[in-house]
N, C-alpha and C positions, 0 to 999 in steps of 0.2 A: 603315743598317738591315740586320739581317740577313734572306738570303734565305730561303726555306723551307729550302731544301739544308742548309742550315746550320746551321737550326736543327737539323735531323734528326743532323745528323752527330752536333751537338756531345749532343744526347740520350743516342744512341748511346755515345759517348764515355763520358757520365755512368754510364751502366747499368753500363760495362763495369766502369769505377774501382768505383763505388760496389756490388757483386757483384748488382744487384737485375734482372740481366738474364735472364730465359726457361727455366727449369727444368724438369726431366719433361717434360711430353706437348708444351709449346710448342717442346721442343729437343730432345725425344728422347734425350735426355744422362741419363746416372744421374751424379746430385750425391752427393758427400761433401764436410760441413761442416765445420770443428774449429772450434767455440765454445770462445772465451777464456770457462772457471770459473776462471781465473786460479790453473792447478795441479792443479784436479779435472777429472772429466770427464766431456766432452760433445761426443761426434761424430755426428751427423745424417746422415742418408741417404737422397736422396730417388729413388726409382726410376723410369723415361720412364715407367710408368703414374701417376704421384703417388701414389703410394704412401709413407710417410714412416716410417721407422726408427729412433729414436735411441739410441746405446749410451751410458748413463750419464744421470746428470741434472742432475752439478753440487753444490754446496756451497745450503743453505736461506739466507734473509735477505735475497730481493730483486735484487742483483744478478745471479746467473747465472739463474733462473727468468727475468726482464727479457731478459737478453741471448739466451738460448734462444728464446723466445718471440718475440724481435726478426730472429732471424735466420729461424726455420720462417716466421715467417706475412706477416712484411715482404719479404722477403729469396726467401724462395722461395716463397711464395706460397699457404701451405701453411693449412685448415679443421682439421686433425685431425695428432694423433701414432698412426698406426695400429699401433704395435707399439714398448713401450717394455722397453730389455732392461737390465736390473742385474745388471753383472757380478760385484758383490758387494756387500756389508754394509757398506761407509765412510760413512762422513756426505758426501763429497765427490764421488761418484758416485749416493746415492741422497737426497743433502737437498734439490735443487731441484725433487724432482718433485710434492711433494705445491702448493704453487706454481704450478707451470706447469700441474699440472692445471684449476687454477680459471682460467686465459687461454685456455687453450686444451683441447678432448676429447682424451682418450688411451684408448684403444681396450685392447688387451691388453700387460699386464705381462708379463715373462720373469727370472725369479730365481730361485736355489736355494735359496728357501723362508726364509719372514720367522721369526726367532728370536722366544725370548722371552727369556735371555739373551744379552749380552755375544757375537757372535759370535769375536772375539779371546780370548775363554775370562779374562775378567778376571771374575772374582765379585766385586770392589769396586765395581762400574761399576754404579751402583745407578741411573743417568741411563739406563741405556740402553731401558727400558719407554715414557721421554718420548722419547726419541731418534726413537724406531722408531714411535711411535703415528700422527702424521700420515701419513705415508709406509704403515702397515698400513691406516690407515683411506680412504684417498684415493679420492675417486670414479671407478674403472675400469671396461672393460665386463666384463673377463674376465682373470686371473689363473694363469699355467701355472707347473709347476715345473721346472727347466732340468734335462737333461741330456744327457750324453755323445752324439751323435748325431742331437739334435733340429736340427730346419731348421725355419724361419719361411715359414712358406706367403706367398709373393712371385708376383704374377703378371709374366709373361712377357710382353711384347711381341708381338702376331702377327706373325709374319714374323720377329720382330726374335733376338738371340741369348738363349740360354737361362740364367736368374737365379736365385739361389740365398745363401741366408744358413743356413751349419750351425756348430752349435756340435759343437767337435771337445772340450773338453777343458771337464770341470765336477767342480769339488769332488774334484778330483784323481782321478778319472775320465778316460778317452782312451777315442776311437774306437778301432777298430783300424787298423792297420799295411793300407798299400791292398797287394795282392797283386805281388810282384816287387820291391816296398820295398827299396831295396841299405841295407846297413852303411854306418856313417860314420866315416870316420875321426877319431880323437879320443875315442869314445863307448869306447873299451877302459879306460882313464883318464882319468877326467871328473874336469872341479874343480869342488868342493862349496864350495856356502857354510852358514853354522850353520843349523840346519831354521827356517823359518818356523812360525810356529805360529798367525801371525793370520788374516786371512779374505784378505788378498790372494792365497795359496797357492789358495782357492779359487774363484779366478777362474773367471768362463767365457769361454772362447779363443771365437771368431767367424771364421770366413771365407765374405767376400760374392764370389760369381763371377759374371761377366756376359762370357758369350761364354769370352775364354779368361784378359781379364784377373781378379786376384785379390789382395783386399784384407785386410789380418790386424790384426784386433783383440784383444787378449790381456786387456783391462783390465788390473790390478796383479798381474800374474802374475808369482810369483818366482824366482829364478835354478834353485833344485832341479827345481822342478815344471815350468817349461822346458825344463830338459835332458831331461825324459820322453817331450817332444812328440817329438822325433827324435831320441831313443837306446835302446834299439840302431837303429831305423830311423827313417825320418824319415815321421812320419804325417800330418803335411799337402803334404809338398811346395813347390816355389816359389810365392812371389809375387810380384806388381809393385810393393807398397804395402806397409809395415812401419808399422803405429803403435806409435812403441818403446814397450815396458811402464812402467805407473808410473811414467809423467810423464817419462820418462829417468834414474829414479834406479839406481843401481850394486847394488843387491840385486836387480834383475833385469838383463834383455836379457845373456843368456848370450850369447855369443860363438859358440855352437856354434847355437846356435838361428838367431841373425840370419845367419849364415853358411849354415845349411841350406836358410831359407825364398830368401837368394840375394837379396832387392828392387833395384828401381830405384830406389823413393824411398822415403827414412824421414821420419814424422812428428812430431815431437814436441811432446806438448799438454803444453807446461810454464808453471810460471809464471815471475816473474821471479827469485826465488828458490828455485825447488824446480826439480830437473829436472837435465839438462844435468851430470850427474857425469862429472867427465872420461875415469874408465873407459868410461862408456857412448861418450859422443863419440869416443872411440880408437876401440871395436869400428865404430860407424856409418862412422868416417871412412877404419875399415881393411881396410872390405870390399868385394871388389875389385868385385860388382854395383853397389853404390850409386855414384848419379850425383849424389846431391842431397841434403840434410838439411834438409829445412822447421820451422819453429820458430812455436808461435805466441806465444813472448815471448823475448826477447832475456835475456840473463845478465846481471843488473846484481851479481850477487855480486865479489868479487876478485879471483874466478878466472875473470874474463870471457871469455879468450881459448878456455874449452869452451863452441863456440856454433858455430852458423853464420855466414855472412858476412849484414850486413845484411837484402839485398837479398831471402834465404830470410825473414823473420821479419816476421811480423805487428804485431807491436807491439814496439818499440823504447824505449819511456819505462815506469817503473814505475806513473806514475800515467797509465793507457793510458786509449785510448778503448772498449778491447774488440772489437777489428779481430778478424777471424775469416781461417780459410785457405778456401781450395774448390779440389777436383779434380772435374773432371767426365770422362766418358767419353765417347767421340764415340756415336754410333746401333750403329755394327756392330764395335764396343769393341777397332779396330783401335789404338786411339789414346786416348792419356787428357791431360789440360794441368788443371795444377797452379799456382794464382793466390794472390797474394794482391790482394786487389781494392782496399784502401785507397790500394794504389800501381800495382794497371793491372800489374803487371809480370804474366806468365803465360811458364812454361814447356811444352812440349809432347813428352812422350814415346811411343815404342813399346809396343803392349805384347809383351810376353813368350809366341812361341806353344807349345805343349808337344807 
């Protein structure tokens, strides 16, 4: 018979594998989620006050709403989505939420304003009134329009490091250049790609700071409108954390951008088919910050060998279980460890002081 000890350990043990261990205020840790929408997106953030963030909302029809909803309120233990932010107009960032609204309250929306057209500028798109209706209609408390330089009112920790969520870049909009900004080399002769003209160009960029570490959300931000962010100067600066743009696909994650922001670790919310363009995977694997490439789904395409090694990736089988990643930040955000918890494996980085 086992001892109490033992029992405790192996508890313990479970918590750790199974990610359902102590979030926000019980660990004083600021959590970042990547929910497999299997290609869309859905990153979650929860802050040591329980405060709960999520960017995107996933693909409509049950499973990512389910897996959403499974990781907030199972998983981290979460009553509420207190601030949910749309970083644009895709069915696959903004179709889960009318959904998860009804499991769970969601508190204030953040998006650059619900069309009544086609935001891709298609006048055939005669679907897009029924597209858009649940998601317009959805039961929120309150509703803001995003732009260039807004921050998300995050409360602070007493005592603890000082938090912060601002959107730097909306609707091809940019903050300005912080003062003493240097030139980058390369921005003299920049390579272009054909103009975007869909709504992903109108992404809203995110970066969350806690203390000095600093984490970058671009949603589907495309390769042009990237090289904006830091050329001629580079207006966000480094960070620790890189979620590559649109999934990993090769119409973004400019080489000059991923290179400017410098990360230790890139993320990629791909699916098992979308994502992972080996352009992208060259620039991630070719820069000389990056220590790590997290994946939450493995390449099952042809060209499998653009991926990371296993042991990064959340889900490994096409017909997955919907394993999710999590990095959490220690209290006084000297340190951040980057899990995939289906397998217990956890890495543990520096962060980056400026």
């Amino acid at each position: 018979m086992k001892t109490p000890a033992s029992i405790l350990l192996a508890l313990l043990a479970f918590a750790s594998i199974s990610g359902t261990a102590f979030a926000g205020k019980q660990s004083g840790t600021l959590d970042i989620y990547w929910i497999d929408s299997e290609g869309g997106g859905s990153t979650l953030i929860v802050t040591p006050n329980d405060e709960a963030v999520l960017i995107d909302a996933g693909n409509p029809g049950g499973r990512d709403p389910q897996r959403m909803h499974q990781v907030a309120a199972e998983v981290a233990g979460l009553k509420r989505i207190d601030h949910l932010i749309v970083t644009h107009l895709h069915i696959d960032h903004f179709g889960g939420a009318p959904e998860l609204s009804q499991m769970i309250p969601i508190g204030t929306v953040y998006d650059g304003g619900v069309t009544d057209a086609d935001p891709d500028g298609n006048k055939t798109n005669t679907r897009w009134p029924l597209m858009i209706r649940p998601y317009r209609e959805m039961k929120v408390e309150h509703r803001v329009q995003v732009k260039a330089g807004l921050e998300i009112p995050l409360k602070s920790v007493r005592g603890g490091p000082r938090l912060s969520l601002k959107c730097f870049a909306s609707k091809k909009e940019f903050v300005g250049a912080p003062k003493g900004a240097a030139g980058l080399p390369g921005c003299d002769q920049p390579k272009l790609k054909e103009a975007d003209p869909s709504d992903n160009a109108n992404s809203s960029v995110w970066v969350l700071q806690y203390g000095d570490f600093r984490f970058f959300d671009g949603g589907d931000l495309t390769w042009n409108i990237e090289q904006q962010l830091v050329c001629p100067v580079n207006r966000i600066g480094t960070v620790d954390v890189y979620q590559a743009n649109h999934h990993g696909l090769d119409v973004s994650n400019h080489p000059l951008l991923v290179q400017s922001l410098a990360p230790t670790v890139a993320v990629m919310n791909n699916g098992p088919r979308k994502g992972t363009a080996a352009e992208v995977v060259q620039t991630l694997k070719g820069t000389p910050s990056i220590q790590a490439v997290y994946q939450v789904h493995k390449n099952v395409r042809e060209d499998a060998q653009n991926a990371s090694a296993d042991e990064f990736i959340a889900n490994l089988e096409e017909k997955c279980q919907g394993n999710h990643l999590k990095l959490s930040v220690a209290k006084q955000a000297k340190d951040y460890t980057v899990s995939v918890p289906a397998t217990g494996r956890s890495w543990t980085y520096r962060t980056r002081t400026k």
